[in-house]
KOLDODREN-170673 format. One record per residue (C-alpha): y, z, x. Coordinates in steps of 0.05 Angstrom, whole numbers, plus 5000, padded with zeros to 4 digits. Layout:
BEGIN
YZX;...
END
This chain:
BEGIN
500050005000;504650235052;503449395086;504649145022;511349475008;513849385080;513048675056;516848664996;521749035028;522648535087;522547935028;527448264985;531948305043;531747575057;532447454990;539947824987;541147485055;540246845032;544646954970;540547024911;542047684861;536048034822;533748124761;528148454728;524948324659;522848734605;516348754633;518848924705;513848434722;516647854750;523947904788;528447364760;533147064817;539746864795;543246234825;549346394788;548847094783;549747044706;543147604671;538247184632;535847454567;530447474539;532046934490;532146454544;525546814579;522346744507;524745974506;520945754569;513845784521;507746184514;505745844582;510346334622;508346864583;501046814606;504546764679;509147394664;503647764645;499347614714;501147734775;507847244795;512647624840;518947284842;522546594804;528646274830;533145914782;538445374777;545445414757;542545224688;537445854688;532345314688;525945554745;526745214808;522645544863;516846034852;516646614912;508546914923;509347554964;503247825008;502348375039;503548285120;495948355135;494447705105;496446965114;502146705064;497946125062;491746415022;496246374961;498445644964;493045494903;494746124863;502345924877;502145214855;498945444792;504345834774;509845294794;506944794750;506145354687;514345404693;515944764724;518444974787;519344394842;518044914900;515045424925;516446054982;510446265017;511447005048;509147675075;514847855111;513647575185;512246895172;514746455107;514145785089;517645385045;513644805001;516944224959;510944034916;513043324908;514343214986;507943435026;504944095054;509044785056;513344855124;515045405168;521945705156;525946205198;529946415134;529746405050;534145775034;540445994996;540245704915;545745214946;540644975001;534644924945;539244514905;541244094963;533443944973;531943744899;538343294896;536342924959;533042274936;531941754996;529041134995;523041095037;522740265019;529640095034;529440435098;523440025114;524339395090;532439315114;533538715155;535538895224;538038285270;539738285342;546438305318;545938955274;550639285318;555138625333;556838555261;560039255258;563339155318;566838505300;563938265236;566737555237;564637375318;560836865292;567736495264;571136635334;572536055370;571036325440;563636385403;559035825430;553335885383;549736425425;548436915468;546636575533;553136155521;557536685503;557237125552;564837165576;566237315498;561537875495;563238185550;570838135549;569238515473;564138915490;559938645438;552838975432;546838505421;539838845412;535038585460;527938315435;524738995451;529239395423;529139055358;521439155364;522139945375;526439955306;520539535270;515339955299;520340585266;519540195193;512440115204;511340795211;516841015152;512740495107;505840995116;509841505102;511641825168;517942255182;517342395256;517241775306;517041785383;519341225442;517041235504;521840725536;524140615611;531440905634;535340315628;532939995568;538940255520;535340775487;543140995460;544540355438;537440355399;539740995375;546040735346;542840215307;537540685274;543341105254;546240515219;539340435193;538841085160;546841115136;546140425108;541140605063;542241195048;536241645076;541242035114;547842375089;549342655163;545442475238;544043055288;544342685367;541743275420;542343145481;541043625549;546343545594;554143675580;556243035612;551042705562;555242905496;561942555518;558141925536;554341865464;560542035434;563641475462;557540935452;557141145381;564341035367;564640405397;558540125372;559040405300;566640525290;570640375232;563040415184;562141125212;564441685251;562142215301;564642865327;562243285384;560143965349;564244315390;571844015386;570344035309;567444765301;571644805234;570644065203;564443835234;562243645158;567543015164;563942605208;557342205193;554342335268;553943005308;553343035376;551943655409;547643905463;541844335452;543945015503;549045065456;545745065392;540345465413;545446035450;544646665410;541346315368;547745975333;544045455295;540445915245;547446155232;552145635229;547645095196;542945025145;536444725146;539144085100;545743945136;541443365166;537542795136;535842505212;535642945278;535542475338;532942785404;535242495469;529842565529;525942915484;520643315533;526943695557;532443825496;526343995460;521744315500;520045025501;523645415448;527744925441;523844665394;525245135344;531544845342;528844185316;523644515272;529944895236;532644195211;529143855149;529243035154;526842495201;525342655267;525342215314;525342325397;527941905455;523942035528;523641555588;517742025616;510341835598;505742315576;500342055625;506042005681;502342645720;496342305713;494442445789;495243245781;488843665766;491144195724;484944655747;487744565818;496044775809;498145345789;501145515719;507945585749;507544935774;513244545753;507943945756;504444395709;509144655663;512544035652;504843735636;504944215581;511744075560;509943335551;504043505513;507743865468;513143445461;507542835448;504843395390;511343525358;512242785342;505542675310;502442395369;496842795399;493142145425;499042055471;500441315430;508841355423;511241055354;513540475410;512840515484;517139995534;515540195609;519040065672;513839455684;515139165620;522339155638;521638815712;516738365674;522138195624;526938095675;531638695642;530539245703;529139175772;523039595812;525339975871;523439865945;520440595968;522040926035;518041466059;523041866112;520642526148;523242806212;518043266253;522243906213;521543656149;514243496159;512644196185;515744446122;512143976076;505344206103;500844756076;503245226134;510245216137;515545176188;515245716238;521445976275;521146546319;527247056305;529347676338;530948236294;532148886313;523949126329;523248506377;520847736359;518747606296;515646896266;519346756197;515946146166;519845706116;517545166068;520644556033;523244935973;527745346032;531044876051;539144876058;537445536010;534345946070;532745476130;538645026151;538744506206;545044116213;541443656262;536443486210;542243286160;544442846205;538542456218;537942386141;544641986137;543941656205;536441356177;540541226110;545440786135;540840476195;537040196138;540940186071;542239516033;548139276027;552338965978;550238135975;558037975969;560738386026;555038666055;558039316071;553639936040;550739805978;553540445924;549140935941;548041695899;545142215943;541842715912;542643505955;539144045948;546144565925;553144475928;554544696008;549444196023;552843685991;559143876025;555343866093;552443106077;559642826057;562443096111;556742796156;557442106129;564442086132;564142186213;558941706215;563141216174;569341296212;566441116275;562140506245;568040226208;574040486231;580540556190;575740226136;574740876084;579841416111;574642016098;573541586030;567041266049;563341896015;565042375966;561643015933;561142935859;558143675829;560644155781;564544505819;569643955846;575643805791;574943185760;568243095776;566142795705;571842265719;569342045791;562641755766;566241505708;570541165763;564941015810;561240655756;567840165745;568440025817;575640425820;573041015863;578541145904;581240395902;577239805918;573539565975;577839306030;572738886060;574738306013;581338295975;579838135900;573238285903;571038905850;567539455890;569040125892;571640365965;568540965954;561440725974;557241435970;556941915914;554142605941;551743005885;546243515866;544643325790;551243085751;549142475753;541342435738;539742415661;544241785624;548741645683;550040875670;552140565745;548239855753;551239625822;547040305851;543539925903;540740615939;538141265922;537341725978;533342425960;535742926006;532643505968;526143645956;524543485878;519443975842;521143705760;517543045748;522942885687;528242935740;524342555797;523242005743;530942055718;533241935800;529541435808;531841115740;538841055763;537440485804;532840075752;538739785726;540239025731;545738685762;548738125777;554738115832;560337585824;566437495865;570436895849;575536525896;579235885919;575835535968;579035116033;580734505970;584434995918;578134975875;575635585841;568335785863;564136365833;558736725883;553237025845;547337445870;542837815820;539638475845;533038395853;531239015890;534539855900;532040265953;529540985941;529641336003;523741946004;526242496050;521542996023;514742656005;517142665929;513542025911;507442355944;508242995907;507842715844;502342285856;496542405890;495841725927;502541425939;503140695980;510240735998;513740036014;516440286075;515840796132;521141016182;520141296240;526241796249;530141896302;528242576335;534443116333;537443216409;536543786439;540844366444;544444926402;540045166343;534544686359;527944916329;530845286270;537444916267;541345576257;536045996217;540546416188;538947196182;544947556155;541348196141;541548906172;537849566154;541650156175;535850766195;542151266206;540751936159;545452036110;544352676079;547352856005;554853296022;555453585957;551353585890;554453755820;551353715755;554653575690;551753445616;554452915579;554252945505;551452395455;558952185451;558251925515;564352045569;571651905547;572251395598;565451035585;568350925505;575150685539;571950215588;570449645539;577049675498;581249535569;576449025588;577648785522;585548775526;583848435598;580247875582;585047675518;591647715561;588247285608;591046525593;585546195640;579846555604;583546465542;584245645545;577545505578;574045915514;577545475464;574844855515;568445075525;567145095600;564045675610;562645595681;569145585696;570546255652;564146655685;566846535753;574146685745;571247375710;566447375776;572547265820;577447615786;576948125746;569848455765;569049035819;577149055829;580449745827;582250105778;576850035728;571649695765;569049325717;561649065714;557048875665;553049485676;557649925656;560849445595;553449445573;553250235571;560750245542;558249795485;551550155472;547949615483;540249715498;538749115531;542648715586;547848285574;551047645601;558047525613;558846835559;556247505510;560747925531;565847405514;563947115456;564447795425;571147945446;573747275419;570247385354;564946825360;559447255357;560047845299;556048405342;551648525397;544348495376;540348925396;533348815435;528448835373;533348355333;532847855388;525048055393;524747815323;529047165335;525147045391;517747095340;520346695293;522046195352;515346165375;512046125299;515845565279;512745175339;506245435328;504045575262;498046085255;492945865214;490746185155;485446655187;490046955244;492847765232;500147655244;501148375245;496748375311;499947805338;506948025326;505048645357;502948265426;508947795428;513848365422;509748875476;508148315524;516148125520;517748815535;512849145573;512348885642;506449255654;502048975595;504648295628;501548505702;495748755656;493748055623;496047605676;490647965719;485647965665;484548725677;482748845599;480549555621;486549785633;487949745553;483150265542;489250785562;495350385558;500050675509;503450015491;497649575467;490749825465;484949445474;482449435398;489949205382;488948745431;481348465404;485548375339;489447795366;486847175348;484146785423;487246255420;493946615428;492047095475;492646555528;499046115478;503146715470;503046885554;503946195575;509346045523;514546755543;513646665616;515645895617;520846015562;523546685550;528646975586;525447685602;530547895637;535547935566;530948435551;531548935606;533549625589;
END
């Protein structure tokens, strides 16, 4: 009894949460849920037939009603130890007695919602509000209209400039109007692309909801995006399109492909420049970290502000818990990945470790495959690199493989050994690929990297200086140390050709960085080349960066990739290497000796990917690489061997005994200055105009480290988020964004650990549903103690099940109670993608 009215209490909460009033009939049988709060009597009960009264008098538990008092939704309550599930039958029944189009499945942890005339019941974070339930009946789409629109190659075109076709700079096609589209920037679809959209109405016209491509970087998956869009607003299955994406620099650039491909028909707002009238605009683009911070999308949405939820690169803006995120939205689904699911084909998972990024990003894949209906690992359309060289639309690169004797010690099983002298004598410190330029740092070995680059770069076919060229370094000071290598080296090559211009570090934390690749990709970096007057080439011939511009970055003059860094993610090794795929043809036209205008042409049949760190090898077990250098080896002298290991560290072994000792009991009010602490911090962070204007703009990089810099650890007050934490009463840790977005009134409160315990359950639910037979009491349990126990973590990682026989946390018959399968799901799923640290005392 006690289970079953935990339950109802739990369901009638939800219930006043999600806006609906009560009311009990004469019978105080069933509770009678009010849309428009207005008491139904029994006139109107009586008027609904003899049918409801057989239903009254069994055992229904709640009915939601219109804003006509007429039944709309029928809510079974269990008790927690069983499976909402069990009652679909006995729910239905009762749904058809009083006509009710849905149906709430509940025992107070998990809840699904069911529209009877739609499919199966869904998982659901939340009770939808009457408005929400109303929303779902109302919504009609038309499943034949989105399947059987005509979609030509010039779907997009015909927004863009519906009469081209009349234009007399038009020549009667593409091939032959290639000046006009381009001057225009006219969008045609390309003969794949228009086959990924059929394969989409295919799959509408048996009745699917979720499609997935698998297509290349470079084939225009935005561009296929835009025209689905139109697809969906055109007739009419979608009110309002979702576009996630995973990177910040990602949201500008859809933004602006969407408005210029689908502007004046429809519009599109980034989510967070239009907080307050987001609603306008037909598209939303937004990235997925800030949806899914604190959890803001079960909050500020509802679950039918979308019709269509596009997800760009899929595996990552929807990986993880992520996913819950998509799972919160009703409508189409449909996700956008150039990674294959079979693209870590050559890793055994029995032989890496489950921390293994190989691994982990395996599983991600997997899942990702899973969440769009395709287990078998068949895409709804798939359009890979090869098909694009075949096609003559993307370019294959040429692969160097690049190791000095350093970097070969540290790719080996044993390390890099460097004997150091601390303050017991020698000492052998051995580093390993992941250290370094983090703990190992050899100057000499960054210069042999950009000597072997530019000994063996291509150039570009018109001038035939250095091709463009990203870098890719391991952190921010390394790309400082490259640029400034490759400047030196370019002075002296070519001097008074690039004036310290000839490279340039593009990351985060340089100003204006977002507008250099913008400029770099126009050819206006810094100016133009000055090897040939009129020709259009950036002067600026090297981008140095560390992973601004990986995933979308649009640049197809890139003629070589150098990785500096050792790579460890798959999805980013195959975005890298992406950015080169791109085809290109260079022009550069002239007068010749007669007067006469002349056009030289070269298409780009080839990139180079320099391999520094045996990525290509890493990722595949057998790897033929194109080409292999034999490096220069460094010259000898200061800091060879270790390259100046760096060991900043010193242990002082002086005693320092205690002076004095006093001891003094605070009270459960806390001290006076702890309760003060948070209010000046408070008053701090508002007067501060900096913080104040990069809130309202979002960069909250920039507003953590001016708190870091500025305002933390500096007398008086000292400030830290230890003690802001205790100020608050907080009993978990907390960031600084938190800390912030409660002072500025984005977030109402601080929650506290078991409400984002909870949050963090319903999460992991919604992306995999327990079956019928599983006792979500037990497996709530496990989630929550294995989030917050690190010892019952150490306890099941080691398989020491023993050890449960006197652990206080979970015992071992708690533990037999949770179902197998997630014994092994639930570990697996917090380590990769909970943040146990949030919930440290």
């Amino acid at each position: 009894m006690k289970n079953e009215a935990h339950a109802r209490i739990k369901i009638n909460q939800l219930l006043e949460e999600a806006g609906w009033r009560f009311f009990d009939n004469e019978e105080g049988v069933a509770n009678i849920l009010l849309e428009n709060h207005v008491k139904i009597t029994q006139e109107e009960i009586d008027a609904w037939g003899n049918d409801y009264e057989k239903t009254k008098n069994g055992s229904l538990d709640f009915l939601l009603h219109d804003s006509n008092n007429k039944p709309i939704c029928v809510l079974e309550a269990k008790k927690e130890s069983l499976h909402p599930l069990v009652a679909k039958v006995q729910a239905r029944e009762y749904a058809k007695t009083v006509d009710a189009q849905f149906i709430i499945l509940s025992n107070g942890i998990v809840h699904y919602l069911w529209d009877t005339k739609k499919g199966n019941p869904k998982p659901i974070y939340k009770f939808p509000s009457p408005g929400e339930i109303g929303a779902i009946k109302e919504w009609n789409p038309d499943r034949n209209a989105l399947a059987n629109e005509p979609v030509a190659n010039d779907y997009i075109t015909s927004i863009q400039m519906p009469d081209y076709a009349e234009r007399p700079e038009w020549n009667g096609s593409i091939e032959a109007s290639k000046d006009f589209i381009w001057a225009n920037g006219l969008k045609f679809l390309r003969p794949y692309q228009l086959s990924a959209i059929r394969h989409l109405q295919k799959a509408v016209a048996e009745g699917k909801d979720r499609f997935l491509f698998e297509m290349a970087t470079g084939t225009g998956k935005t561009l296929i995006s835009a025209a689905i869009i139109r697809l969906f607003l055109r007739t009419q299955n979608s009110r309002r399109v979702l576009f996630l994406v995973d990177r910040l620099e990602l949201e500008d650039q859809a933004w602006k492909a969407f408005t210029n491909n689908l502007k004046p028909d429809y519009s599109t707002f980034i989510y967070k420049e239009h907080k307050g009238d987001w609603r306008q605009a037909d598209i939303i683009v937004t990235t997925i970290q800030s949806l899914m911070f604190n959890d803001k999308y079960r909050y500020e949405f509802t679950p039918t502000d979308f019709d269509l939820i596009i997800s760009d690169e899929s595996h990552r803006s929807i990986s993880g818990n992520a996913r819950a995120v998509f799972e919160f939205f009703h409508g189409y689904k449909l996700g956008l990945t150039a990674t294959p699911r079979d693209y870590l084909k050559g890793v055994d998972p029995d032989k890496v470790n489950k921390k293994d990024p190989r691994e982990i990003e395996r599983r991600m894949l997997r899942d990702t495959y899973a969440t769009f209906g395709c287990e078998g690992g068949d895409p709804t359309y798939r359009y890979s690199l090869l098909d694009g060289v075949k096609d003559g639309f993307l370019v294959n690169p040429r692969v160097l493989d690049a190791r000095t004797e350093i970097t070969t010690q540290l790719l080996s099983d044993e390390g890099y050994a460097v004997a150091v002298t601390t303050e017991e004598g020698e000492e052998t410190e051995t580093f390993v690929s992941r250290d370094f330029e983090k703990k190992f740092f050899s100057d000499k070995t960054n210069i042999v990297f950009c000597q072997t680059f530019l000994e063996n770069a291509l150039g570009d076919p018109i001038t035939n200086e250095i091709g463009k060229t990203i870098v890719f370094a391991v952190s921010q000071n390394h790309a400082r140390k490259l640029t400034e290598v490759l400047n030196d080296f370019a002075e002296k090559l070519y001097p008074g050709k690039y004036n310290s211009d000839f490279a340039v570090q593009v990351t985060s934390q340089v100003g204006d960085a977002q507008q250099m690749t913008i400029n770099f990709t126009h050819n206006n970096f810094n100016g133009k080349t000055t090897w040939l007057e009129g020709y259009k080439s950036s002067k600026t011939r090297v981008c140095v960066t560390v992973g601004m511009m990986t995933t979308g970055y649009d640049c197809p003059d890139l003629l070589n990739i150098c990785m500096m860094r050792p790579i460890f993610s798959p999805a980013d090794f195959v975005q890298i290497k992406g950015r080169g795929t791109r085809n290109n043809t260079f022009d550069f036209k002239h007068k010749n000796e007669l007067g006469e205008e002349e056009i030289i042409k070269h298409d780009k049949e080839v990139f180079k990917l320099f391999d520094f760190f045996a990525n290509c090898e890493y990722f595949e077990e057998k790897f033929d690489y194109d080409e292999k250098l034999k490096l220069p080896k460094p010259k000898k002298g200061d800091g060879e061997g270790g390259g100046g290991v760096d060991i900043d560290q010193y242990t002082s072994y002086r005693p320092d005994p205690i002076a004095t000792l006093k001891e003094q009991h605070i009270g459960y009010e806390g001290m006076k200055v702890d309760r003060m602490l948070f209010n000046k911090f408070e008053d701090r962070i508002i007067m501060d105009d900096i913080i104040k204007k990069n809130v309202e703009l979002g960069n909250w990089e920039h507003v953590i480290s001016h708190i870091q810099q500025e305002i933390f650890d500096k007398p008086e007050e000292y400030f830290n988020l230890e003690k802001l934490r205790k100020a608050a009463k907080i009993d978990r840790k907390v960031s600084i964004r938190e800390v912030v977005e409660k002072i500025f009134g984005i977030i109402p409160k601080f929650k506290s650990k078991d409400e984002l315990l909870e949050a963090e359950f319903d999460k992991f639910i919604s992306i995999y549903p327990p079956e019928e037979d599983v006792n979500l009491r037990a497996l709530k349990y496990f989630f929550k103690a294995y989030v917050v126990d690190q010892g019952i973590r150490k306890i099941i990682e080691a398989k020491d099940f023993h050890a449960l026989q006197t652990n206080p946390t979970l015992t071992i018959s708690q533990f037999k109670e949770v179902a197998t399968k997630y014994r092994e799901v639930i570990p697996v799923y917090i380590n990769d993608y909970v943040n146990l640290e949030r919930f440290a005392a």
